[in-house]
C-alpha positions as CSV (number, residue, x, y, z in Angstrom):
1,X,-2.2,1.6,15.6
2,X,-4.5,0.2,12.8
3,X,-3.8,-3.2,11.9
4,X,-4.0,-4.6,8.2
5,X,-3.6,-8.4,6.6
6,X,-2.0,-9.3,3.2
7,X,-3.3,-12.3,1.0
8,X,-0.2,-13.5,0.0
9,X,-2.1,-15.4,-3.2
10,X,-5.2,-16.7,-4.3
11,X,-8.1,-15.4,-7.2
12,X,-10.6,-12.8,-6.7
13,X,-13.1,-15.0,-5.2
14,X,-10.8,-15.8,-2.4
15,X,-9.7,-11.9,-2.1
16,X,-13.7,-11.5,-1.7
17,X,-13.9,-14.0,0.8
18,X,-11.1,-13.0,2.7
19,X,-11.8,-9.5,2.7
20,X,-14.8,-10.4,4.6
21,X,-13.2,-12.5,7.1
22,X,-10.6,-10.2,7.9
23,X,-13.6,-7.5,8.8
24,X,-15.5,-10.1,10.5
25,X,-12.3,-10.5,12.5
26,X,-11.5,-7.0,13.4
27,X,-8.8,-6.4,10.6
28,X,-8.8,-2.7,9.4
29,X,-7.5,-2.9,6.0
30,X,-7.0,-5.5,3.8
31,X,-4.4,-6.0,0.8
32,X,-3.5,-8.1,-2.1
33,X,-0.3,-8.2,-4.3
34,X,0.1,-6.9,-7.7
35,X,2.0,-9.1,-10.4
36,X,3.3,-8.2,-13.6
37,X,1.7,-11.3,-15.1
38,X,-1.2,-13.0,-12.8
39,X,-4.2,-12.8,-10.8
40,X,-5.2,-8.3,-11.3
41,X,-5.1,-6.9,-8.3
42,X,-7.7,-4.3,-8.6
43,X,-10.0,-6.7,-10.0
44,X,-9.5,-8.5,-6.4
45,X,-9.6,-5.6,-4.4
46,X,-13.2,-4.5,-6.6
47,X,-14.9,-8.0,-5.5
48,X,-13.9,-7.5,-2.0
49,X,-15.1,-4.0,-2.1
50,X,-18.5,-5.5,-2.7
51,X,-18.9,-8.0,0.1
52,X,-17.4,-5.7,2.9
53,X,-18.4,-2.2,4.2
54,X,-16.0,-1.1,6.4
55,X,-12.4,-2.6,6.1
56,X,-10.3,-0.7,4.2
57,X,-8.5,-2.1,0.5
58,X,-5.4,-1.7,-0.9
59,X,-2.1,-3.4,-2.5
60,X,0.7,-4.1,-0.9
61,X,2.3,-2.5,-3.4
62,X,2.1,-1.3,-6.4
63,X,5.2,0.0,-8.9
64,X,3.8,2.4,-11.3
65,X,6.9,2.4,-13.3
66,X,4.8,0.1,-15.3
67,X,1.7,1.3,-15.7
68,X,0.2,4.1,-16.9
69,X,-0.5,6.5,-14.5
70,X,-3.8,7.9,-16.4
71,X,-5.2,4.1,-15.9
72,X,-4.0,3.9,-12.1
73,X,-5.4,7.1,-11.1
74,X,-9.1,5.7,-13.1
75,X,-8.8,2.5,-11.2
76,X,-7.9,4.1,-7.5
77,X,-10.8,6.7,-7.9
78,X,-13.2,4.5,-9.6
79,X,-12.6,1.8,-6.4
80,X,-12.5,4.4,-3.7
81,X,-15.8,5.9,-5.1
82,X,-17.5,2.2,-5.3
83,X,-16.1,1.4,-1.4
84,X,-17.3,4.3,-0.2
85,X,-14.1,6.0,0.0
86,X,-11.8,3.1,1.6
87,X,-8.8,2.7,-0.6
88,X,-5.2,3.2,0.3
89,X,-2.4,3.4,-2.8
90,X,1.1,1.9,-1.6
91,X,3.4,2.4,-4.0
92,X,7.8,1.7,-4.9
93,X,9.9,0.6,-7.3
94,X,8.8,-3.2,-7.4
95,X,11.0,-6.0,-7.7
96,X,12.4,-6.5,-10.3
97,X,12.9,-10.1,-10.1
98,X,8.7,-10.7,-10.5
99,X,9.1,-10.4,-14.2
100,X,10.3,-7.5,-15.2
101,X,12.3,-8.3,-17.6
102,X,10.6,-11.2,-19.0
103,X,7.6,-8.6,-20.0
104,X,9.9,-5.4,-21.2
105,X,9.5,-3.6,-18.1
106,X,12.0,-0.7,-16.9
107,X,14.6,-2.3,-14.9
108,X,17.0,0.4,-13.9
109,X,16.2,1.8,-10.9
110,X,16.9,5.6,-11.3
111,X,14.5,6.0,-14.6
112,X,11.7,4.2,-12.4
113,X,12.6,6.3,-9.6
114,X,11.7,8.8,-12.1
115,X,8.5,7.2,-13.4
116,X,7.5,7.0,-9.6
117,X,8.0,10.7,-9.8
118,X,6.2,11.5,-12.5
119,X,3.1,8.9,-11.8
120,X,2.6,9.9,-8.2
121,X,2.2,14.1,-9.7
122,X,-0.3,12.7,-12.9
123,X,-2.2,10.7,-10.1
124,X,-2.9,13.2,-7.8
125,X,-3.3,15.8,-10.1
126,X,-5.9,13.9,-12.4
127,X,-7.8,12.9,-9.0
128,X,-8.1,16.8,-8.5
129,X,-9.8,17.4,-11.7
130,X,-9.7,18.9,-15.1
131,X,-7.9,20.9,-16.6
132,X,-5.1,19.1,-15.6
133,X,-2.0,19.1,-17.5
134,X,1.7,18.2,-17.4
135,X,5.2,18.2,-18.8
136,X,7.8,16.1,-17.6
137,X,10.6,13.7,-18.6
138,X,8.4,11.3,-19.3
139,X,5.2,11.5,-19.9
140,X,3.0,14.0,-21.2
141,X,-0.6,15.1,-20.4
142,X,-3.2,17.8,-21.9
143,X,-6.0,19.0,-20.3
144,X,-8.9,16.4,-21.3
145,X,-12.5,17.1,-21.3
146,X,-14.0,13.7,-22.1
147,X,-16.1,12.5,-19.5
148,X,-14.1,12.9,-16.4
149,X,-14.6,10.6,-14.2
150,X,-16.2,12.0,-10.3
151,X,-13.0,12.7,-8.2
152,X,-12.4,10.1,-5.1
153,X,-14.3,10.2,-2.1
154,X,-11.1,10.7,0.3
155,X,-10.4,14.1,0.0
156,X,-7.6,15.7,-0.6
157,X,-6.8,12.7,-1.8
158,X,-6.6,8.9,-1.8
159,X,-3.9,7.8,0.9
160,X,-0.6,7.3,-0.8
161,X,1.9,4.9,0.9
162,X,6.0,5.4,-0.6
163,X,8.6,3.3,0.0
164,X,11.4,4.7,1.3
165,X,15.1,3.8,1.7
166,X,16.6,4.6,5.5
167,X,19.4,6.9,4.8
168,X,18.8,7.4,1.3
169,X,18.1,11.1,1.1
170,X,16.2,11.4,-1.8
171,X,13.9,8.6,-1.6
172,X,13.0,9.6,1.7
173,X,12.0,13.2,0.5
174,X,10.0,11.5,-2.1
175,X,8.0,9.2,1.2
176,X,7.7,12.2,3.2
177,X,6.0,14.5,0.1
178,X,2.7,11.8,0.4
179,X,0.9,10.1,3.2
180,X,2.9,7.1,4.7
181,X,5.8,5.7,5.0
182,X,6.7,1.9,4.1
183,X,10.3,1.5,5.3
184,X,13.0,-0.2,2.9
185,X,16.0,-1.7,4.5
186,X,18.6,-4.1,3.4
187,X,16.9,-6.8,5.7
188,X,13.4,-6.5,6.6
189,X,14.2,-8.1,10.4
190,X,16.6,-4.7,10.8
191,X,13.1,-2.8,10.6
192,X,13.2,-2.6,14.8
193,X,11.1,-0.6,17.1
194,X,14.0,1.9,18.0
195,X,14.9,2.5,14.3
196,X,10.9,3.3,14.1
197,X,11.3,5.9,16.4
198,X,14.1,7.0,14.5
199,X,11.9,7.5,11.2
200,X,9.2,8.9,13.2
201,X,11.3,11.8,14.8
202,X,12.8,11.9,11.1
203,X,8.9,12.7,9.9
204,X,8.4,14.8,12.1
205,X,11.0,17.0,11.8
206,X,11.5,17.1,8.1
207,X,7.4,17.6,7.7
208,X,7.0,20.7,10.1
209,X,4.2,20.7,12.9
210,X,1.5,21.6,10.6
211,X,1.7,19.0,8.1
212,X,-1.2,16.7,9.1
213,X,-0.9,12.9,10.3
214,X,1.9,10.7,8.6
215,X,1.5,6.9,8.6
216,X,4.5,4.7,9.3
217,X,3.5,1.2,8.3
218,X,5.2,-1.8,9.6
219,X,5.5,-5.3,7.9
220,X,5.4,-8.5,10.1
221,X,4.0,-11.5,11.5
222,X,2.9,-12.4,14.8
223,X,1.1,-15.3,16.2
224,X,-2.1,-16.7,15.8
225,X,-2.2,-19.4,18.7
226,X,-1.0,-16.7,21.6
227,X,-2.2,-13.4,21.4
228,X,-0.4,-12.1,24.1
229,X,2.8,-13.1,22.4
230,X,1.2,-11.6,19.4
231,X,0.6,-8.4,21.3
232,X,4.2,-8.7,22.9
233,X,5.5,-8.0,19.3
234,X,2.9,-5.1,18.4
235,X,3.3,-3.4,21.0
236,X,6.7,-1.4,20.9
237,X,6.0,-0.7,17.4
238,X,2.8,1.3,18.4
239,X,4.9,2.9,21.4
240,X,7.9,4.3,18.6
241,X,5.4,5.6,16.8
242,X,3.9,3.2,13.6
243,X,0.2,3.4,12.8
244,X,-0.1,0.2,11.0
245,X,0.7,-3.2,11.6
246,X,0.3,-5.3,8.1
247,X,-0.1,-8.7,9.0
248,X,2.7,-10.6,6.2
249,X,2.7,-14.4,6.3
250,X,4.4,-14.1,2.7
251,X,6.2,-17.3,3.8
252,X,2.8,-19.7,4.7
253,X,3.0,-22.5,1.9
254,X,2.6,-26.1,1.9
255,X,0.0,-28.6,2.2
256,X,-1.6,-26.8,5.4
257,X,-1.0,-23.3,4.0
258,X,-5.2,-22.3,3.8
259,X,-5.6,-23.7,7.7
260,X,-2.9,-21.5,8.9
261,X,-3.9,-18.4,6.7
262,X,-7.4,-19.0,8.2
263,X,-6.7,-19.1,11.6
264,X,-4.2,-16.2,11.6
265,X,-6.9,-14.2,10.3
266,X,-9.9,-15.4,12.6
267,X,-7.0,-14.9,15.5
268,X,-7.7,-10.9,14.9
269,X,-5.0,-8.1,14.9
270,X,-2.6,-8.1,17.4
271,X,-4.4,-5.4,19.4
Protein backbone atom coordinates (compact mmCIF):
# COMPACT_ATOMS: atom_id res chain seq x y z
CA UNK A 1 0.00 0.00 0.00
CA UNK A 2 1.24 3.57 -1.09
CA UNK A 3 0.38 6.14 1.29
CA UNK A 4 -0.62 9.90 0.17
CA UNK A 5 -1.49 13.32 2.28
CA UNK A 6 -4.11 15.97 1.36
CA UNK A 7 -3.48 19.77 2.16
CA UNK A 8 -6.70 20.56 3.23
CA UNK A 9 -5.96 24.55 2.45
CA UNK A 10 -3.39 26.95 2.12
CA UNK A 11 -1.62 29.05 -1.29
CA UNK A 12 0.76 27.64 -3.57
CA UNK A 13 3.74 28.49 -1.56
CA UNK A 14 2.53 26.40 1.25
CA UNK A 15 1.45 23.47 -1.44
CA UNK A 16 5.41 23.84 -2.41
CA UNK A 17 6.47 23.69 0.96
CA UNK A 18 4.39 20.92 1.96
CA UNK A 19 4.97 18.90 -1.01
CA UNK A 20 8.49 18.81 0.11
CA UNK A 21 7.86 17.87 3.59
CA UNK A 22 5.61 15.18 2.90
CA UNK A 23 8.61 13.60 0.61
CA UNK A 24 11.11 14.46 3.19
CA UNK A 25 8.82 12.33 5.39
CA UNK A 26 8.21 9.30 3.33
CA UNK A 27 4.76 10.40 1.90
CA UNK A 28 4.25 8.94 -1.70
CA UNK A 29 1.89 11.27 -3.23
CA UNK A 30 0.77 14.40 -2.36
CA UNK A 31 -2.71 16.30 -3.08
CA UNK A 32 -4.48 19.48 -2.96
CA UNK A 33 -8.23 20.45 -3.46
CA UNK A 34 -9.79 22.09 -6.30
CA UNK A 35 -12.42 25.02 -5.74
CA UNK A 36 -14.68 26.47 -8.03
CA UNK A 37 -13.59 29.90 -6.88
CA UNK A 38 -10.11 29.95 -4.85
CA UNK A 39 -6.60 29.14 -4.54
CA UNK A 40 -5.97 26.91 -8.51
CA UNK A 41 -5.07 23.77 -7.88
CA UNK A 42 -2.76 23.10 -10.66
CA UNK A 43 -1.03 26.15 -10.08
CA UNK A 44 -0.27 24.50 -6.48
CA UNK A 45 0.50 21.19 -7.60
CA UNK A 46 3.08 22.99 -10.58
CA UNK A 47 5.11 24.79 -7.63
CA UNK A 48 5.30 21.66 -5.79
CA UNK A 49 6.41 19.83 -8.81
CA UNK A 50 9.35 22.09 -8.71
CA UNK A 51 10.74 21.65 -5.27
CA UNK A 52 10.19 17.77 -5.11
CA UNK A 53 11.49 14.82 -7.32
CA UNK A 54 9.93 11.97 -6.29
CA UNK A 55 6.48 12.19 -4.54
CA UNK A 56 3.81 11.96 -6.66
CA UNK A 57 0.98 15.07 -7.29
CA UNK A 58 -2.42 15.17 -7.68
CA UNK A 59 -5.99 16.56 -6.54
CA UNK A 60 -8.14 15.15 -4.46
CA UNK A 61 -10.49 15.65 -6.78
CA UNK A 62 -11.39 17.18 -9.50
CA UNK A 63 -15.10 17.42 -11.26
CA UNK A 64 -14.70 18.04 -14.87
CA UNK A 65 -18.27 18.74 -15.30
CA UNK A 66 -16.95 22.18 -15.11
CA UNK A 67 -14.20 22.52 -17.02
CA UNK A 68 -13.21 22.06 -20.28
CA UNK A 69 -11.84 18.86 -20.91
CA UNK A 70 -9.37 20.26 -23.80
CA UNK A 71 -7.74 22.60 -20.93
CA UNK A 72 -7.63 19.62 -18.22
CA UNK A 73 -6.06 17.24 -20.57
CA UNK A 74 -3.23 20.49 -21.38
CA UNK A 75 -2.76 21.01 -17.81
CA UNK A 76 -2.46 17.03 -16.61
CA UNK A 77 0.07 16.45 -19.60
CA UNK A 78 1.81 19.65 -19.39
CA UNK A 79 2.44 18.80 -15.26
CA UNK A 80 3.20 15.15 -15.74
CA UNK A 81 5.79 16.02 -18.46
CA UNK A 82 7.40 18.94 -16.08
CA UNK A 83 7.40 16.25 -12.83
CA UNK A 84 8.82 13.79 -14.63
CA UNK A 85 5.91 11.78 -15.19
CA UNK A 86 4.25 11.83 -11.48
CA UNK A 87 0.76 13.00 -11.68
CA UNK A 88 -2.39 11.19 -10.77
CA UNK A 89 -6.06 12.59 -12.12
CA UNK A 90 -8.88 11.84 -9.48
CA UNK A 91 -11.87 12.76 -10.72
CA UNK A 92 -16.35 12.77 -9.65
CA UNK A 93 -19.06 14.65 -9.74
CA UNK A 94 -17.92 17.40 -7.13
CA UNK A 95 -20.08 18.81 -4.50
CA UNK A 96 -22.24 20.72 -5.37
CA UNK A 97 -22.49 22.69 -2.30
CA UNK A 98 -18.75 24.42 -3.02
CA UNK A 99 -20.35 26.85 -5.35
CA UNK A 100 -21.87 25.47 -7.91
CA UNK A 101 -24.52 27.29 -8.16
CA UNK A 102 -23.30 30.59 -7.16
CA UNK A 103 -20.90 30.42 -10.48
CA UNK A 104 -23.56 28.71 -13.10
CA UNK A 105 -22.17 25.42 -12.84
CA UNK A 106 -24.16 22.11 -13.83
CA UNK A 107 -25.89 20.98 -10.77
CA UNK A 108 -27.98 17.96 -11.81
CA UNK A 109 -26.21 15.10 -11.36
CA UNK A 110 -27.13 12.85 -14.39
CA UNK A 111 -25.93 15.64 -17.12
CA UNK A 112 -22.55 15.80 -15.06
CA UNK A 113 -22.50 12.19 -14.96
CA UNK A 114 -22.54 12.74 -18.56
CA UNK A 115 -19.98 15.43 -18.72
CA UNK A 116 -17.74 13.05 -16.60
CA UNK A 117 -18.34 10.72 -19.50
CA UNK A 118 -17.62 12.62 -22.10
CA UNK A 119 -14.35 14.52 -20.41
CA UNK A 120 -12.71 11.36 -19.23
CA UNK A 121 -12.92 9.99 -23.41
CA UNK A 122 -11.61 13.84 -24.82
CA UNK A 123 -8.89 13.47 -22.02
CA UNK A 124 -7.52 10.39 -22.82
CA UNK A 125 -7.97 10.53 -26.29
CA UNK A 126 -6.18 14.05 -26.71
CA UNK A 127 -3.31 12.65 -24.39
CA UNK A 128 -2.88 9.90 -27.16
CA UNK A 129 -2.44 12.35 -29.86
CA UNK A 130 -3.62 13.86 -33.03
CA UNK A 131 -5.94 13.36 -35.05
CA UNK A 132 -8.20 13.03 -32.40
CA UNK A 133 -11.68 13.68 -32.79
CA UNK A 134 -15.21 13.26 -31.25
CA UNK A 135 -18.91 13.44 -31.27
CA UNK A 136 -20.95 13.18 -28.33
CA UNK A 137 -23.87 14.80 -26.37
CA UNK A 138 -21.96 17.30 -25.39
CA UNK A 139 -19.14 18.36 -26.63
CA UNK A 140 -17.52 18.34 -29.84
CA UNK A 141 -13.92 17.97 -31.12
CA UNK A 142 -12.06 18.09 -34.65
CA UNK A 143 -8.90 16.75 -35.25
CA UNK A 144 -6.42 19.84 -34.51
CA UNK A 145 -3.02 20.35 -35.87
CA UNK A 146 -1.81 23.38 -34.01
CA UNK A 147 1.11 22.73 -32.00
CA UNK A 148 0.22 19.72 -30.11
CA UNK A 149 1.43 19.62 -27.11
CA UNK A 150 4.23 16.26 -26.28
CA UNK A 151 1.93 13.51 -24.94
CA UNK A 152 2.49 12.59 -20.99
CA UNK A 153 5.24 10.83 -19.72
CA UNK A 154 2.96 7.93 -17.98
CA UNK A 155 2.19 5.92 -20.69
CA UNK A 156 -0.68 4.58 -21.63
CA UNK A 157 -1.78 7.12 -19.81
CA UNK A 158 -1.92 9.53 -16.77
CA UNK A 159 -3.52 7.50 -13.68
CA UNK A 160 -7.14 8.22 -13.59
CA UNK A 161 -8.89 7.93 -10.15
CA UNK A 162 -13.28 7.71 -10.53
CA UNK A 163 -15.44 7.94 -7.90
CA UNK A 164 -17.66 5.34 -7.62
CA UNK A 165 -21.03 4.81 -5.83
CA UNK A 166 -21.20 0.99 -3.92
CA UNK A 167 -24.17 -0.54 -5.46
CA UNK A 168 -24.71 1.87 -8.05
CA UNK A 169 -24.26 -0.10 -11.23
CA UNK A 170 -23.38 2.32 -13.56
CA UNK A 171 -21.11 4.48 -11.75
CA UNK A 172 -19.18 1.68 -10.86
CA UNK A 173 -18.76 0.50 -14.57
CA UNK A 174 -17.67 4.03 -15.18
CA UNK A 175 -14.64 3.53 -11.95
CA UNK A 176 -13.75 0.26 -13.24
CA UNK A 177 -13.23 1.49 -17.20
CA UNK A 178 -10.00 3.80 -15.70
CA UNK A 179 -7.31 3.20 -13.13
CA UNK A 180 -8.66 3.47 -9.40
CA UNK A 181 -11.20 3.38 -7.56
CA UNK A 182 -12.26 6.17 -4.89
CA UNK A 183 -15.21 4.71 -3.04
CA UNK A 184 -18.53 6.86 -2.44
CA UNK A 185 -20.77 5.82 0.29
CA UNK A 186 -23.60 7.55 2.16
CA UNK A 187 -21.07 7.88 5.17
CA UNK A 188 -17.54 7.96 4.63
CA UNK A 189 -16.97 5.89 8.34
CA UNK A 190 -19.23 2.91 6.48
CA UNK A 191 -16.05 2.74 4.08
CA UNK A 192 -14.71 -0.60 6.34
CA UNK A 193 -11.98 -2.91 5.66
CA UNK A 194 -14.49 -5.87 4.86
CA UNK A 195 -16.58 -3.71 2.46
CA UNK A 196 -12.96 -3.10 0.80
CA UNK A 197 -12.63 -6.52 0.18
CA UNK A 198 -15.93 -6.57 -1.10
CA UNK A 199 -14.91 -3.86 -3.92
CA UNK A 200 -11.75 -5.51 -4.44
CA UNK A 201 -13.25 -9.06 -5.35
CA UNK A 202 -15.93 -6.70 -7.28
CA UNK A 203 -12.67 -5.38 -9.43
CA UNK A 204 -11.56 -8.21 -9.89
CA UNK A 205 -14.19 -9.99 -11.26
CA UNK A 206 -15.85 -7.44 -13.36
CA UNK A 207 -12.09 -6.45 -14.89
CA UNK A 208 -11.03 -10.01 -15.98
CA UNK A 209 -7.44 -11.44 -15.07
CA UNK A 210 -5.66 -9.64 -17.65
CA UNK A 211 -6.68 -6.23 -17.04
CA UNK A 212 -3.60 -4.79 -15.34
CA UNK A 213 -3.32 -3.35 -11.55
CA UNK A 214 -6.51 -1.40 -10.21
CA UNK A 215 -6.00 1.01 -7.33
CA UNK A 216 -8.58 1.20 -4.51
CA UNK A 217 -7.81 4.34 -2.56
CA UNK A 218 -8.90 4.87 0.88
CA UNK A 219 -9.69 8.21 2.71
CA UNK A 220 -8.73 8.53 6.43
CA UNK A 221 -6.93 9.67 9.29
CA UNK A 222 -4.74 8.09 11.66
CA UNK A 223 -2.49 9.32 14.31
CA UNK A 224 0.41 11.28 14.47
CA UNK A 225 1.56 10.85 18.27
CA UNK A 226 1.33 6.68 18.08
CA UNK A 227 2.25 5.11 15.14
CA UNK A 228 1.45 1.77 16.10
CA UNK A 229 -2.09 2.96 16.61
CA UNK A 230 -1.65 4.67 13.34
CA UNK A 231 -0.50 1.31 11.78
CA UNK A 232 -3.41 -0.54 13.74
CA UNK A 233 -5.84 1.40 11.43
CA UNK A 234 -3.71 0.94 8.06
CA UNK A 235 -3.32 -2.17 8.31
CA UNK A 236 -6.54 -4.20 7.45
CA UNK A 237 -7.08 -1.89 4.70
CA UNK A 238 -3.84 -3.07 3.07
CA UNK A 239 -4.81 -6.80 3.97
CA UNK A 240 -8.66 -6.31 1.97
CA UNK A 241 -6.86 -5.18 -0.70
CA UNK A 242 -6.51 -0.97 -1.03
CA UNK A 243 -3.31 0.38 -2.43
CA UNK A 244 -3.57 3.84 -1.09
CA UNK A 245 -3.94 5.27 2.08
CA UNK A 246 -4.70 9.25 1.62
CA UNK A 247 -3.98 10.85 4.73
CA UNK A 248 -7.46 13.40 5.25
CA UNK A 249 -7.40 15.71 8.22
CA UNK A 250 -10.15 17.81 6.28
CA UNK A 251 -11.40 18.55 9.82
CA UNK A 252 -7.80 20.17 11.51
CA UNK A 253 -8.83 23.93 12.11
CA UNK A 254 -8.36 26.25 14.80
CA UNK A 255 -5.76 28.29 16.36
CA UNK A 256 -3.24 25.19 16.46
CA UNK A 257 -4.42 23.82 13.03
CA UNK A 258 -0.54 24.39 11.18
CA UNK A 259 1.23 22.51 14.45
CA UNK A 260 -0.96 19.55 14.04
CA UNK A 261 -0.86 19.48 10.09
CA UNK A 262 2.93 19.67 10.61
CA UNK A 263 3.42 16.99 12.87
CA UNK A 264 0.98 14.57 11.19
CA UNK A 265 3.05 14.97 8.21
CA UNK A 266 6.66 14.78 9.85
CA UNK A 267 4.82 11.62 11.78
CA UNK A 268 5.23 9.68 8.16
CA UNK A 269 2.60 7.31 6.55
CA UNK A 270 1.15 4.84 8.53
CA UNK A 271 3.47 2.11 7.18
Amino acid sequence: MQYGFVLPYGDARKAADTARSCEESGWDAFFVWEPVWGIDAWVCLTAAAMVTERIKLGTMLTPPSRMRPWKLASETATLDNLSGGRVILAVGLGAIDTGFAEFGEETDRLVRAELLDESLEIITGLWAGQPFAYEGKHYTVAPCSFLPPPPPVQQPRIPIWVVGAWGKPRSMRRALRYDGLLPHVSHPEEVSPQLVAEMRAHADRERGPDAGPYDIVVEAESSADDAVAARAKAKPYEEAGATWWIESPWGITGPAAEERLRARILAGPPR
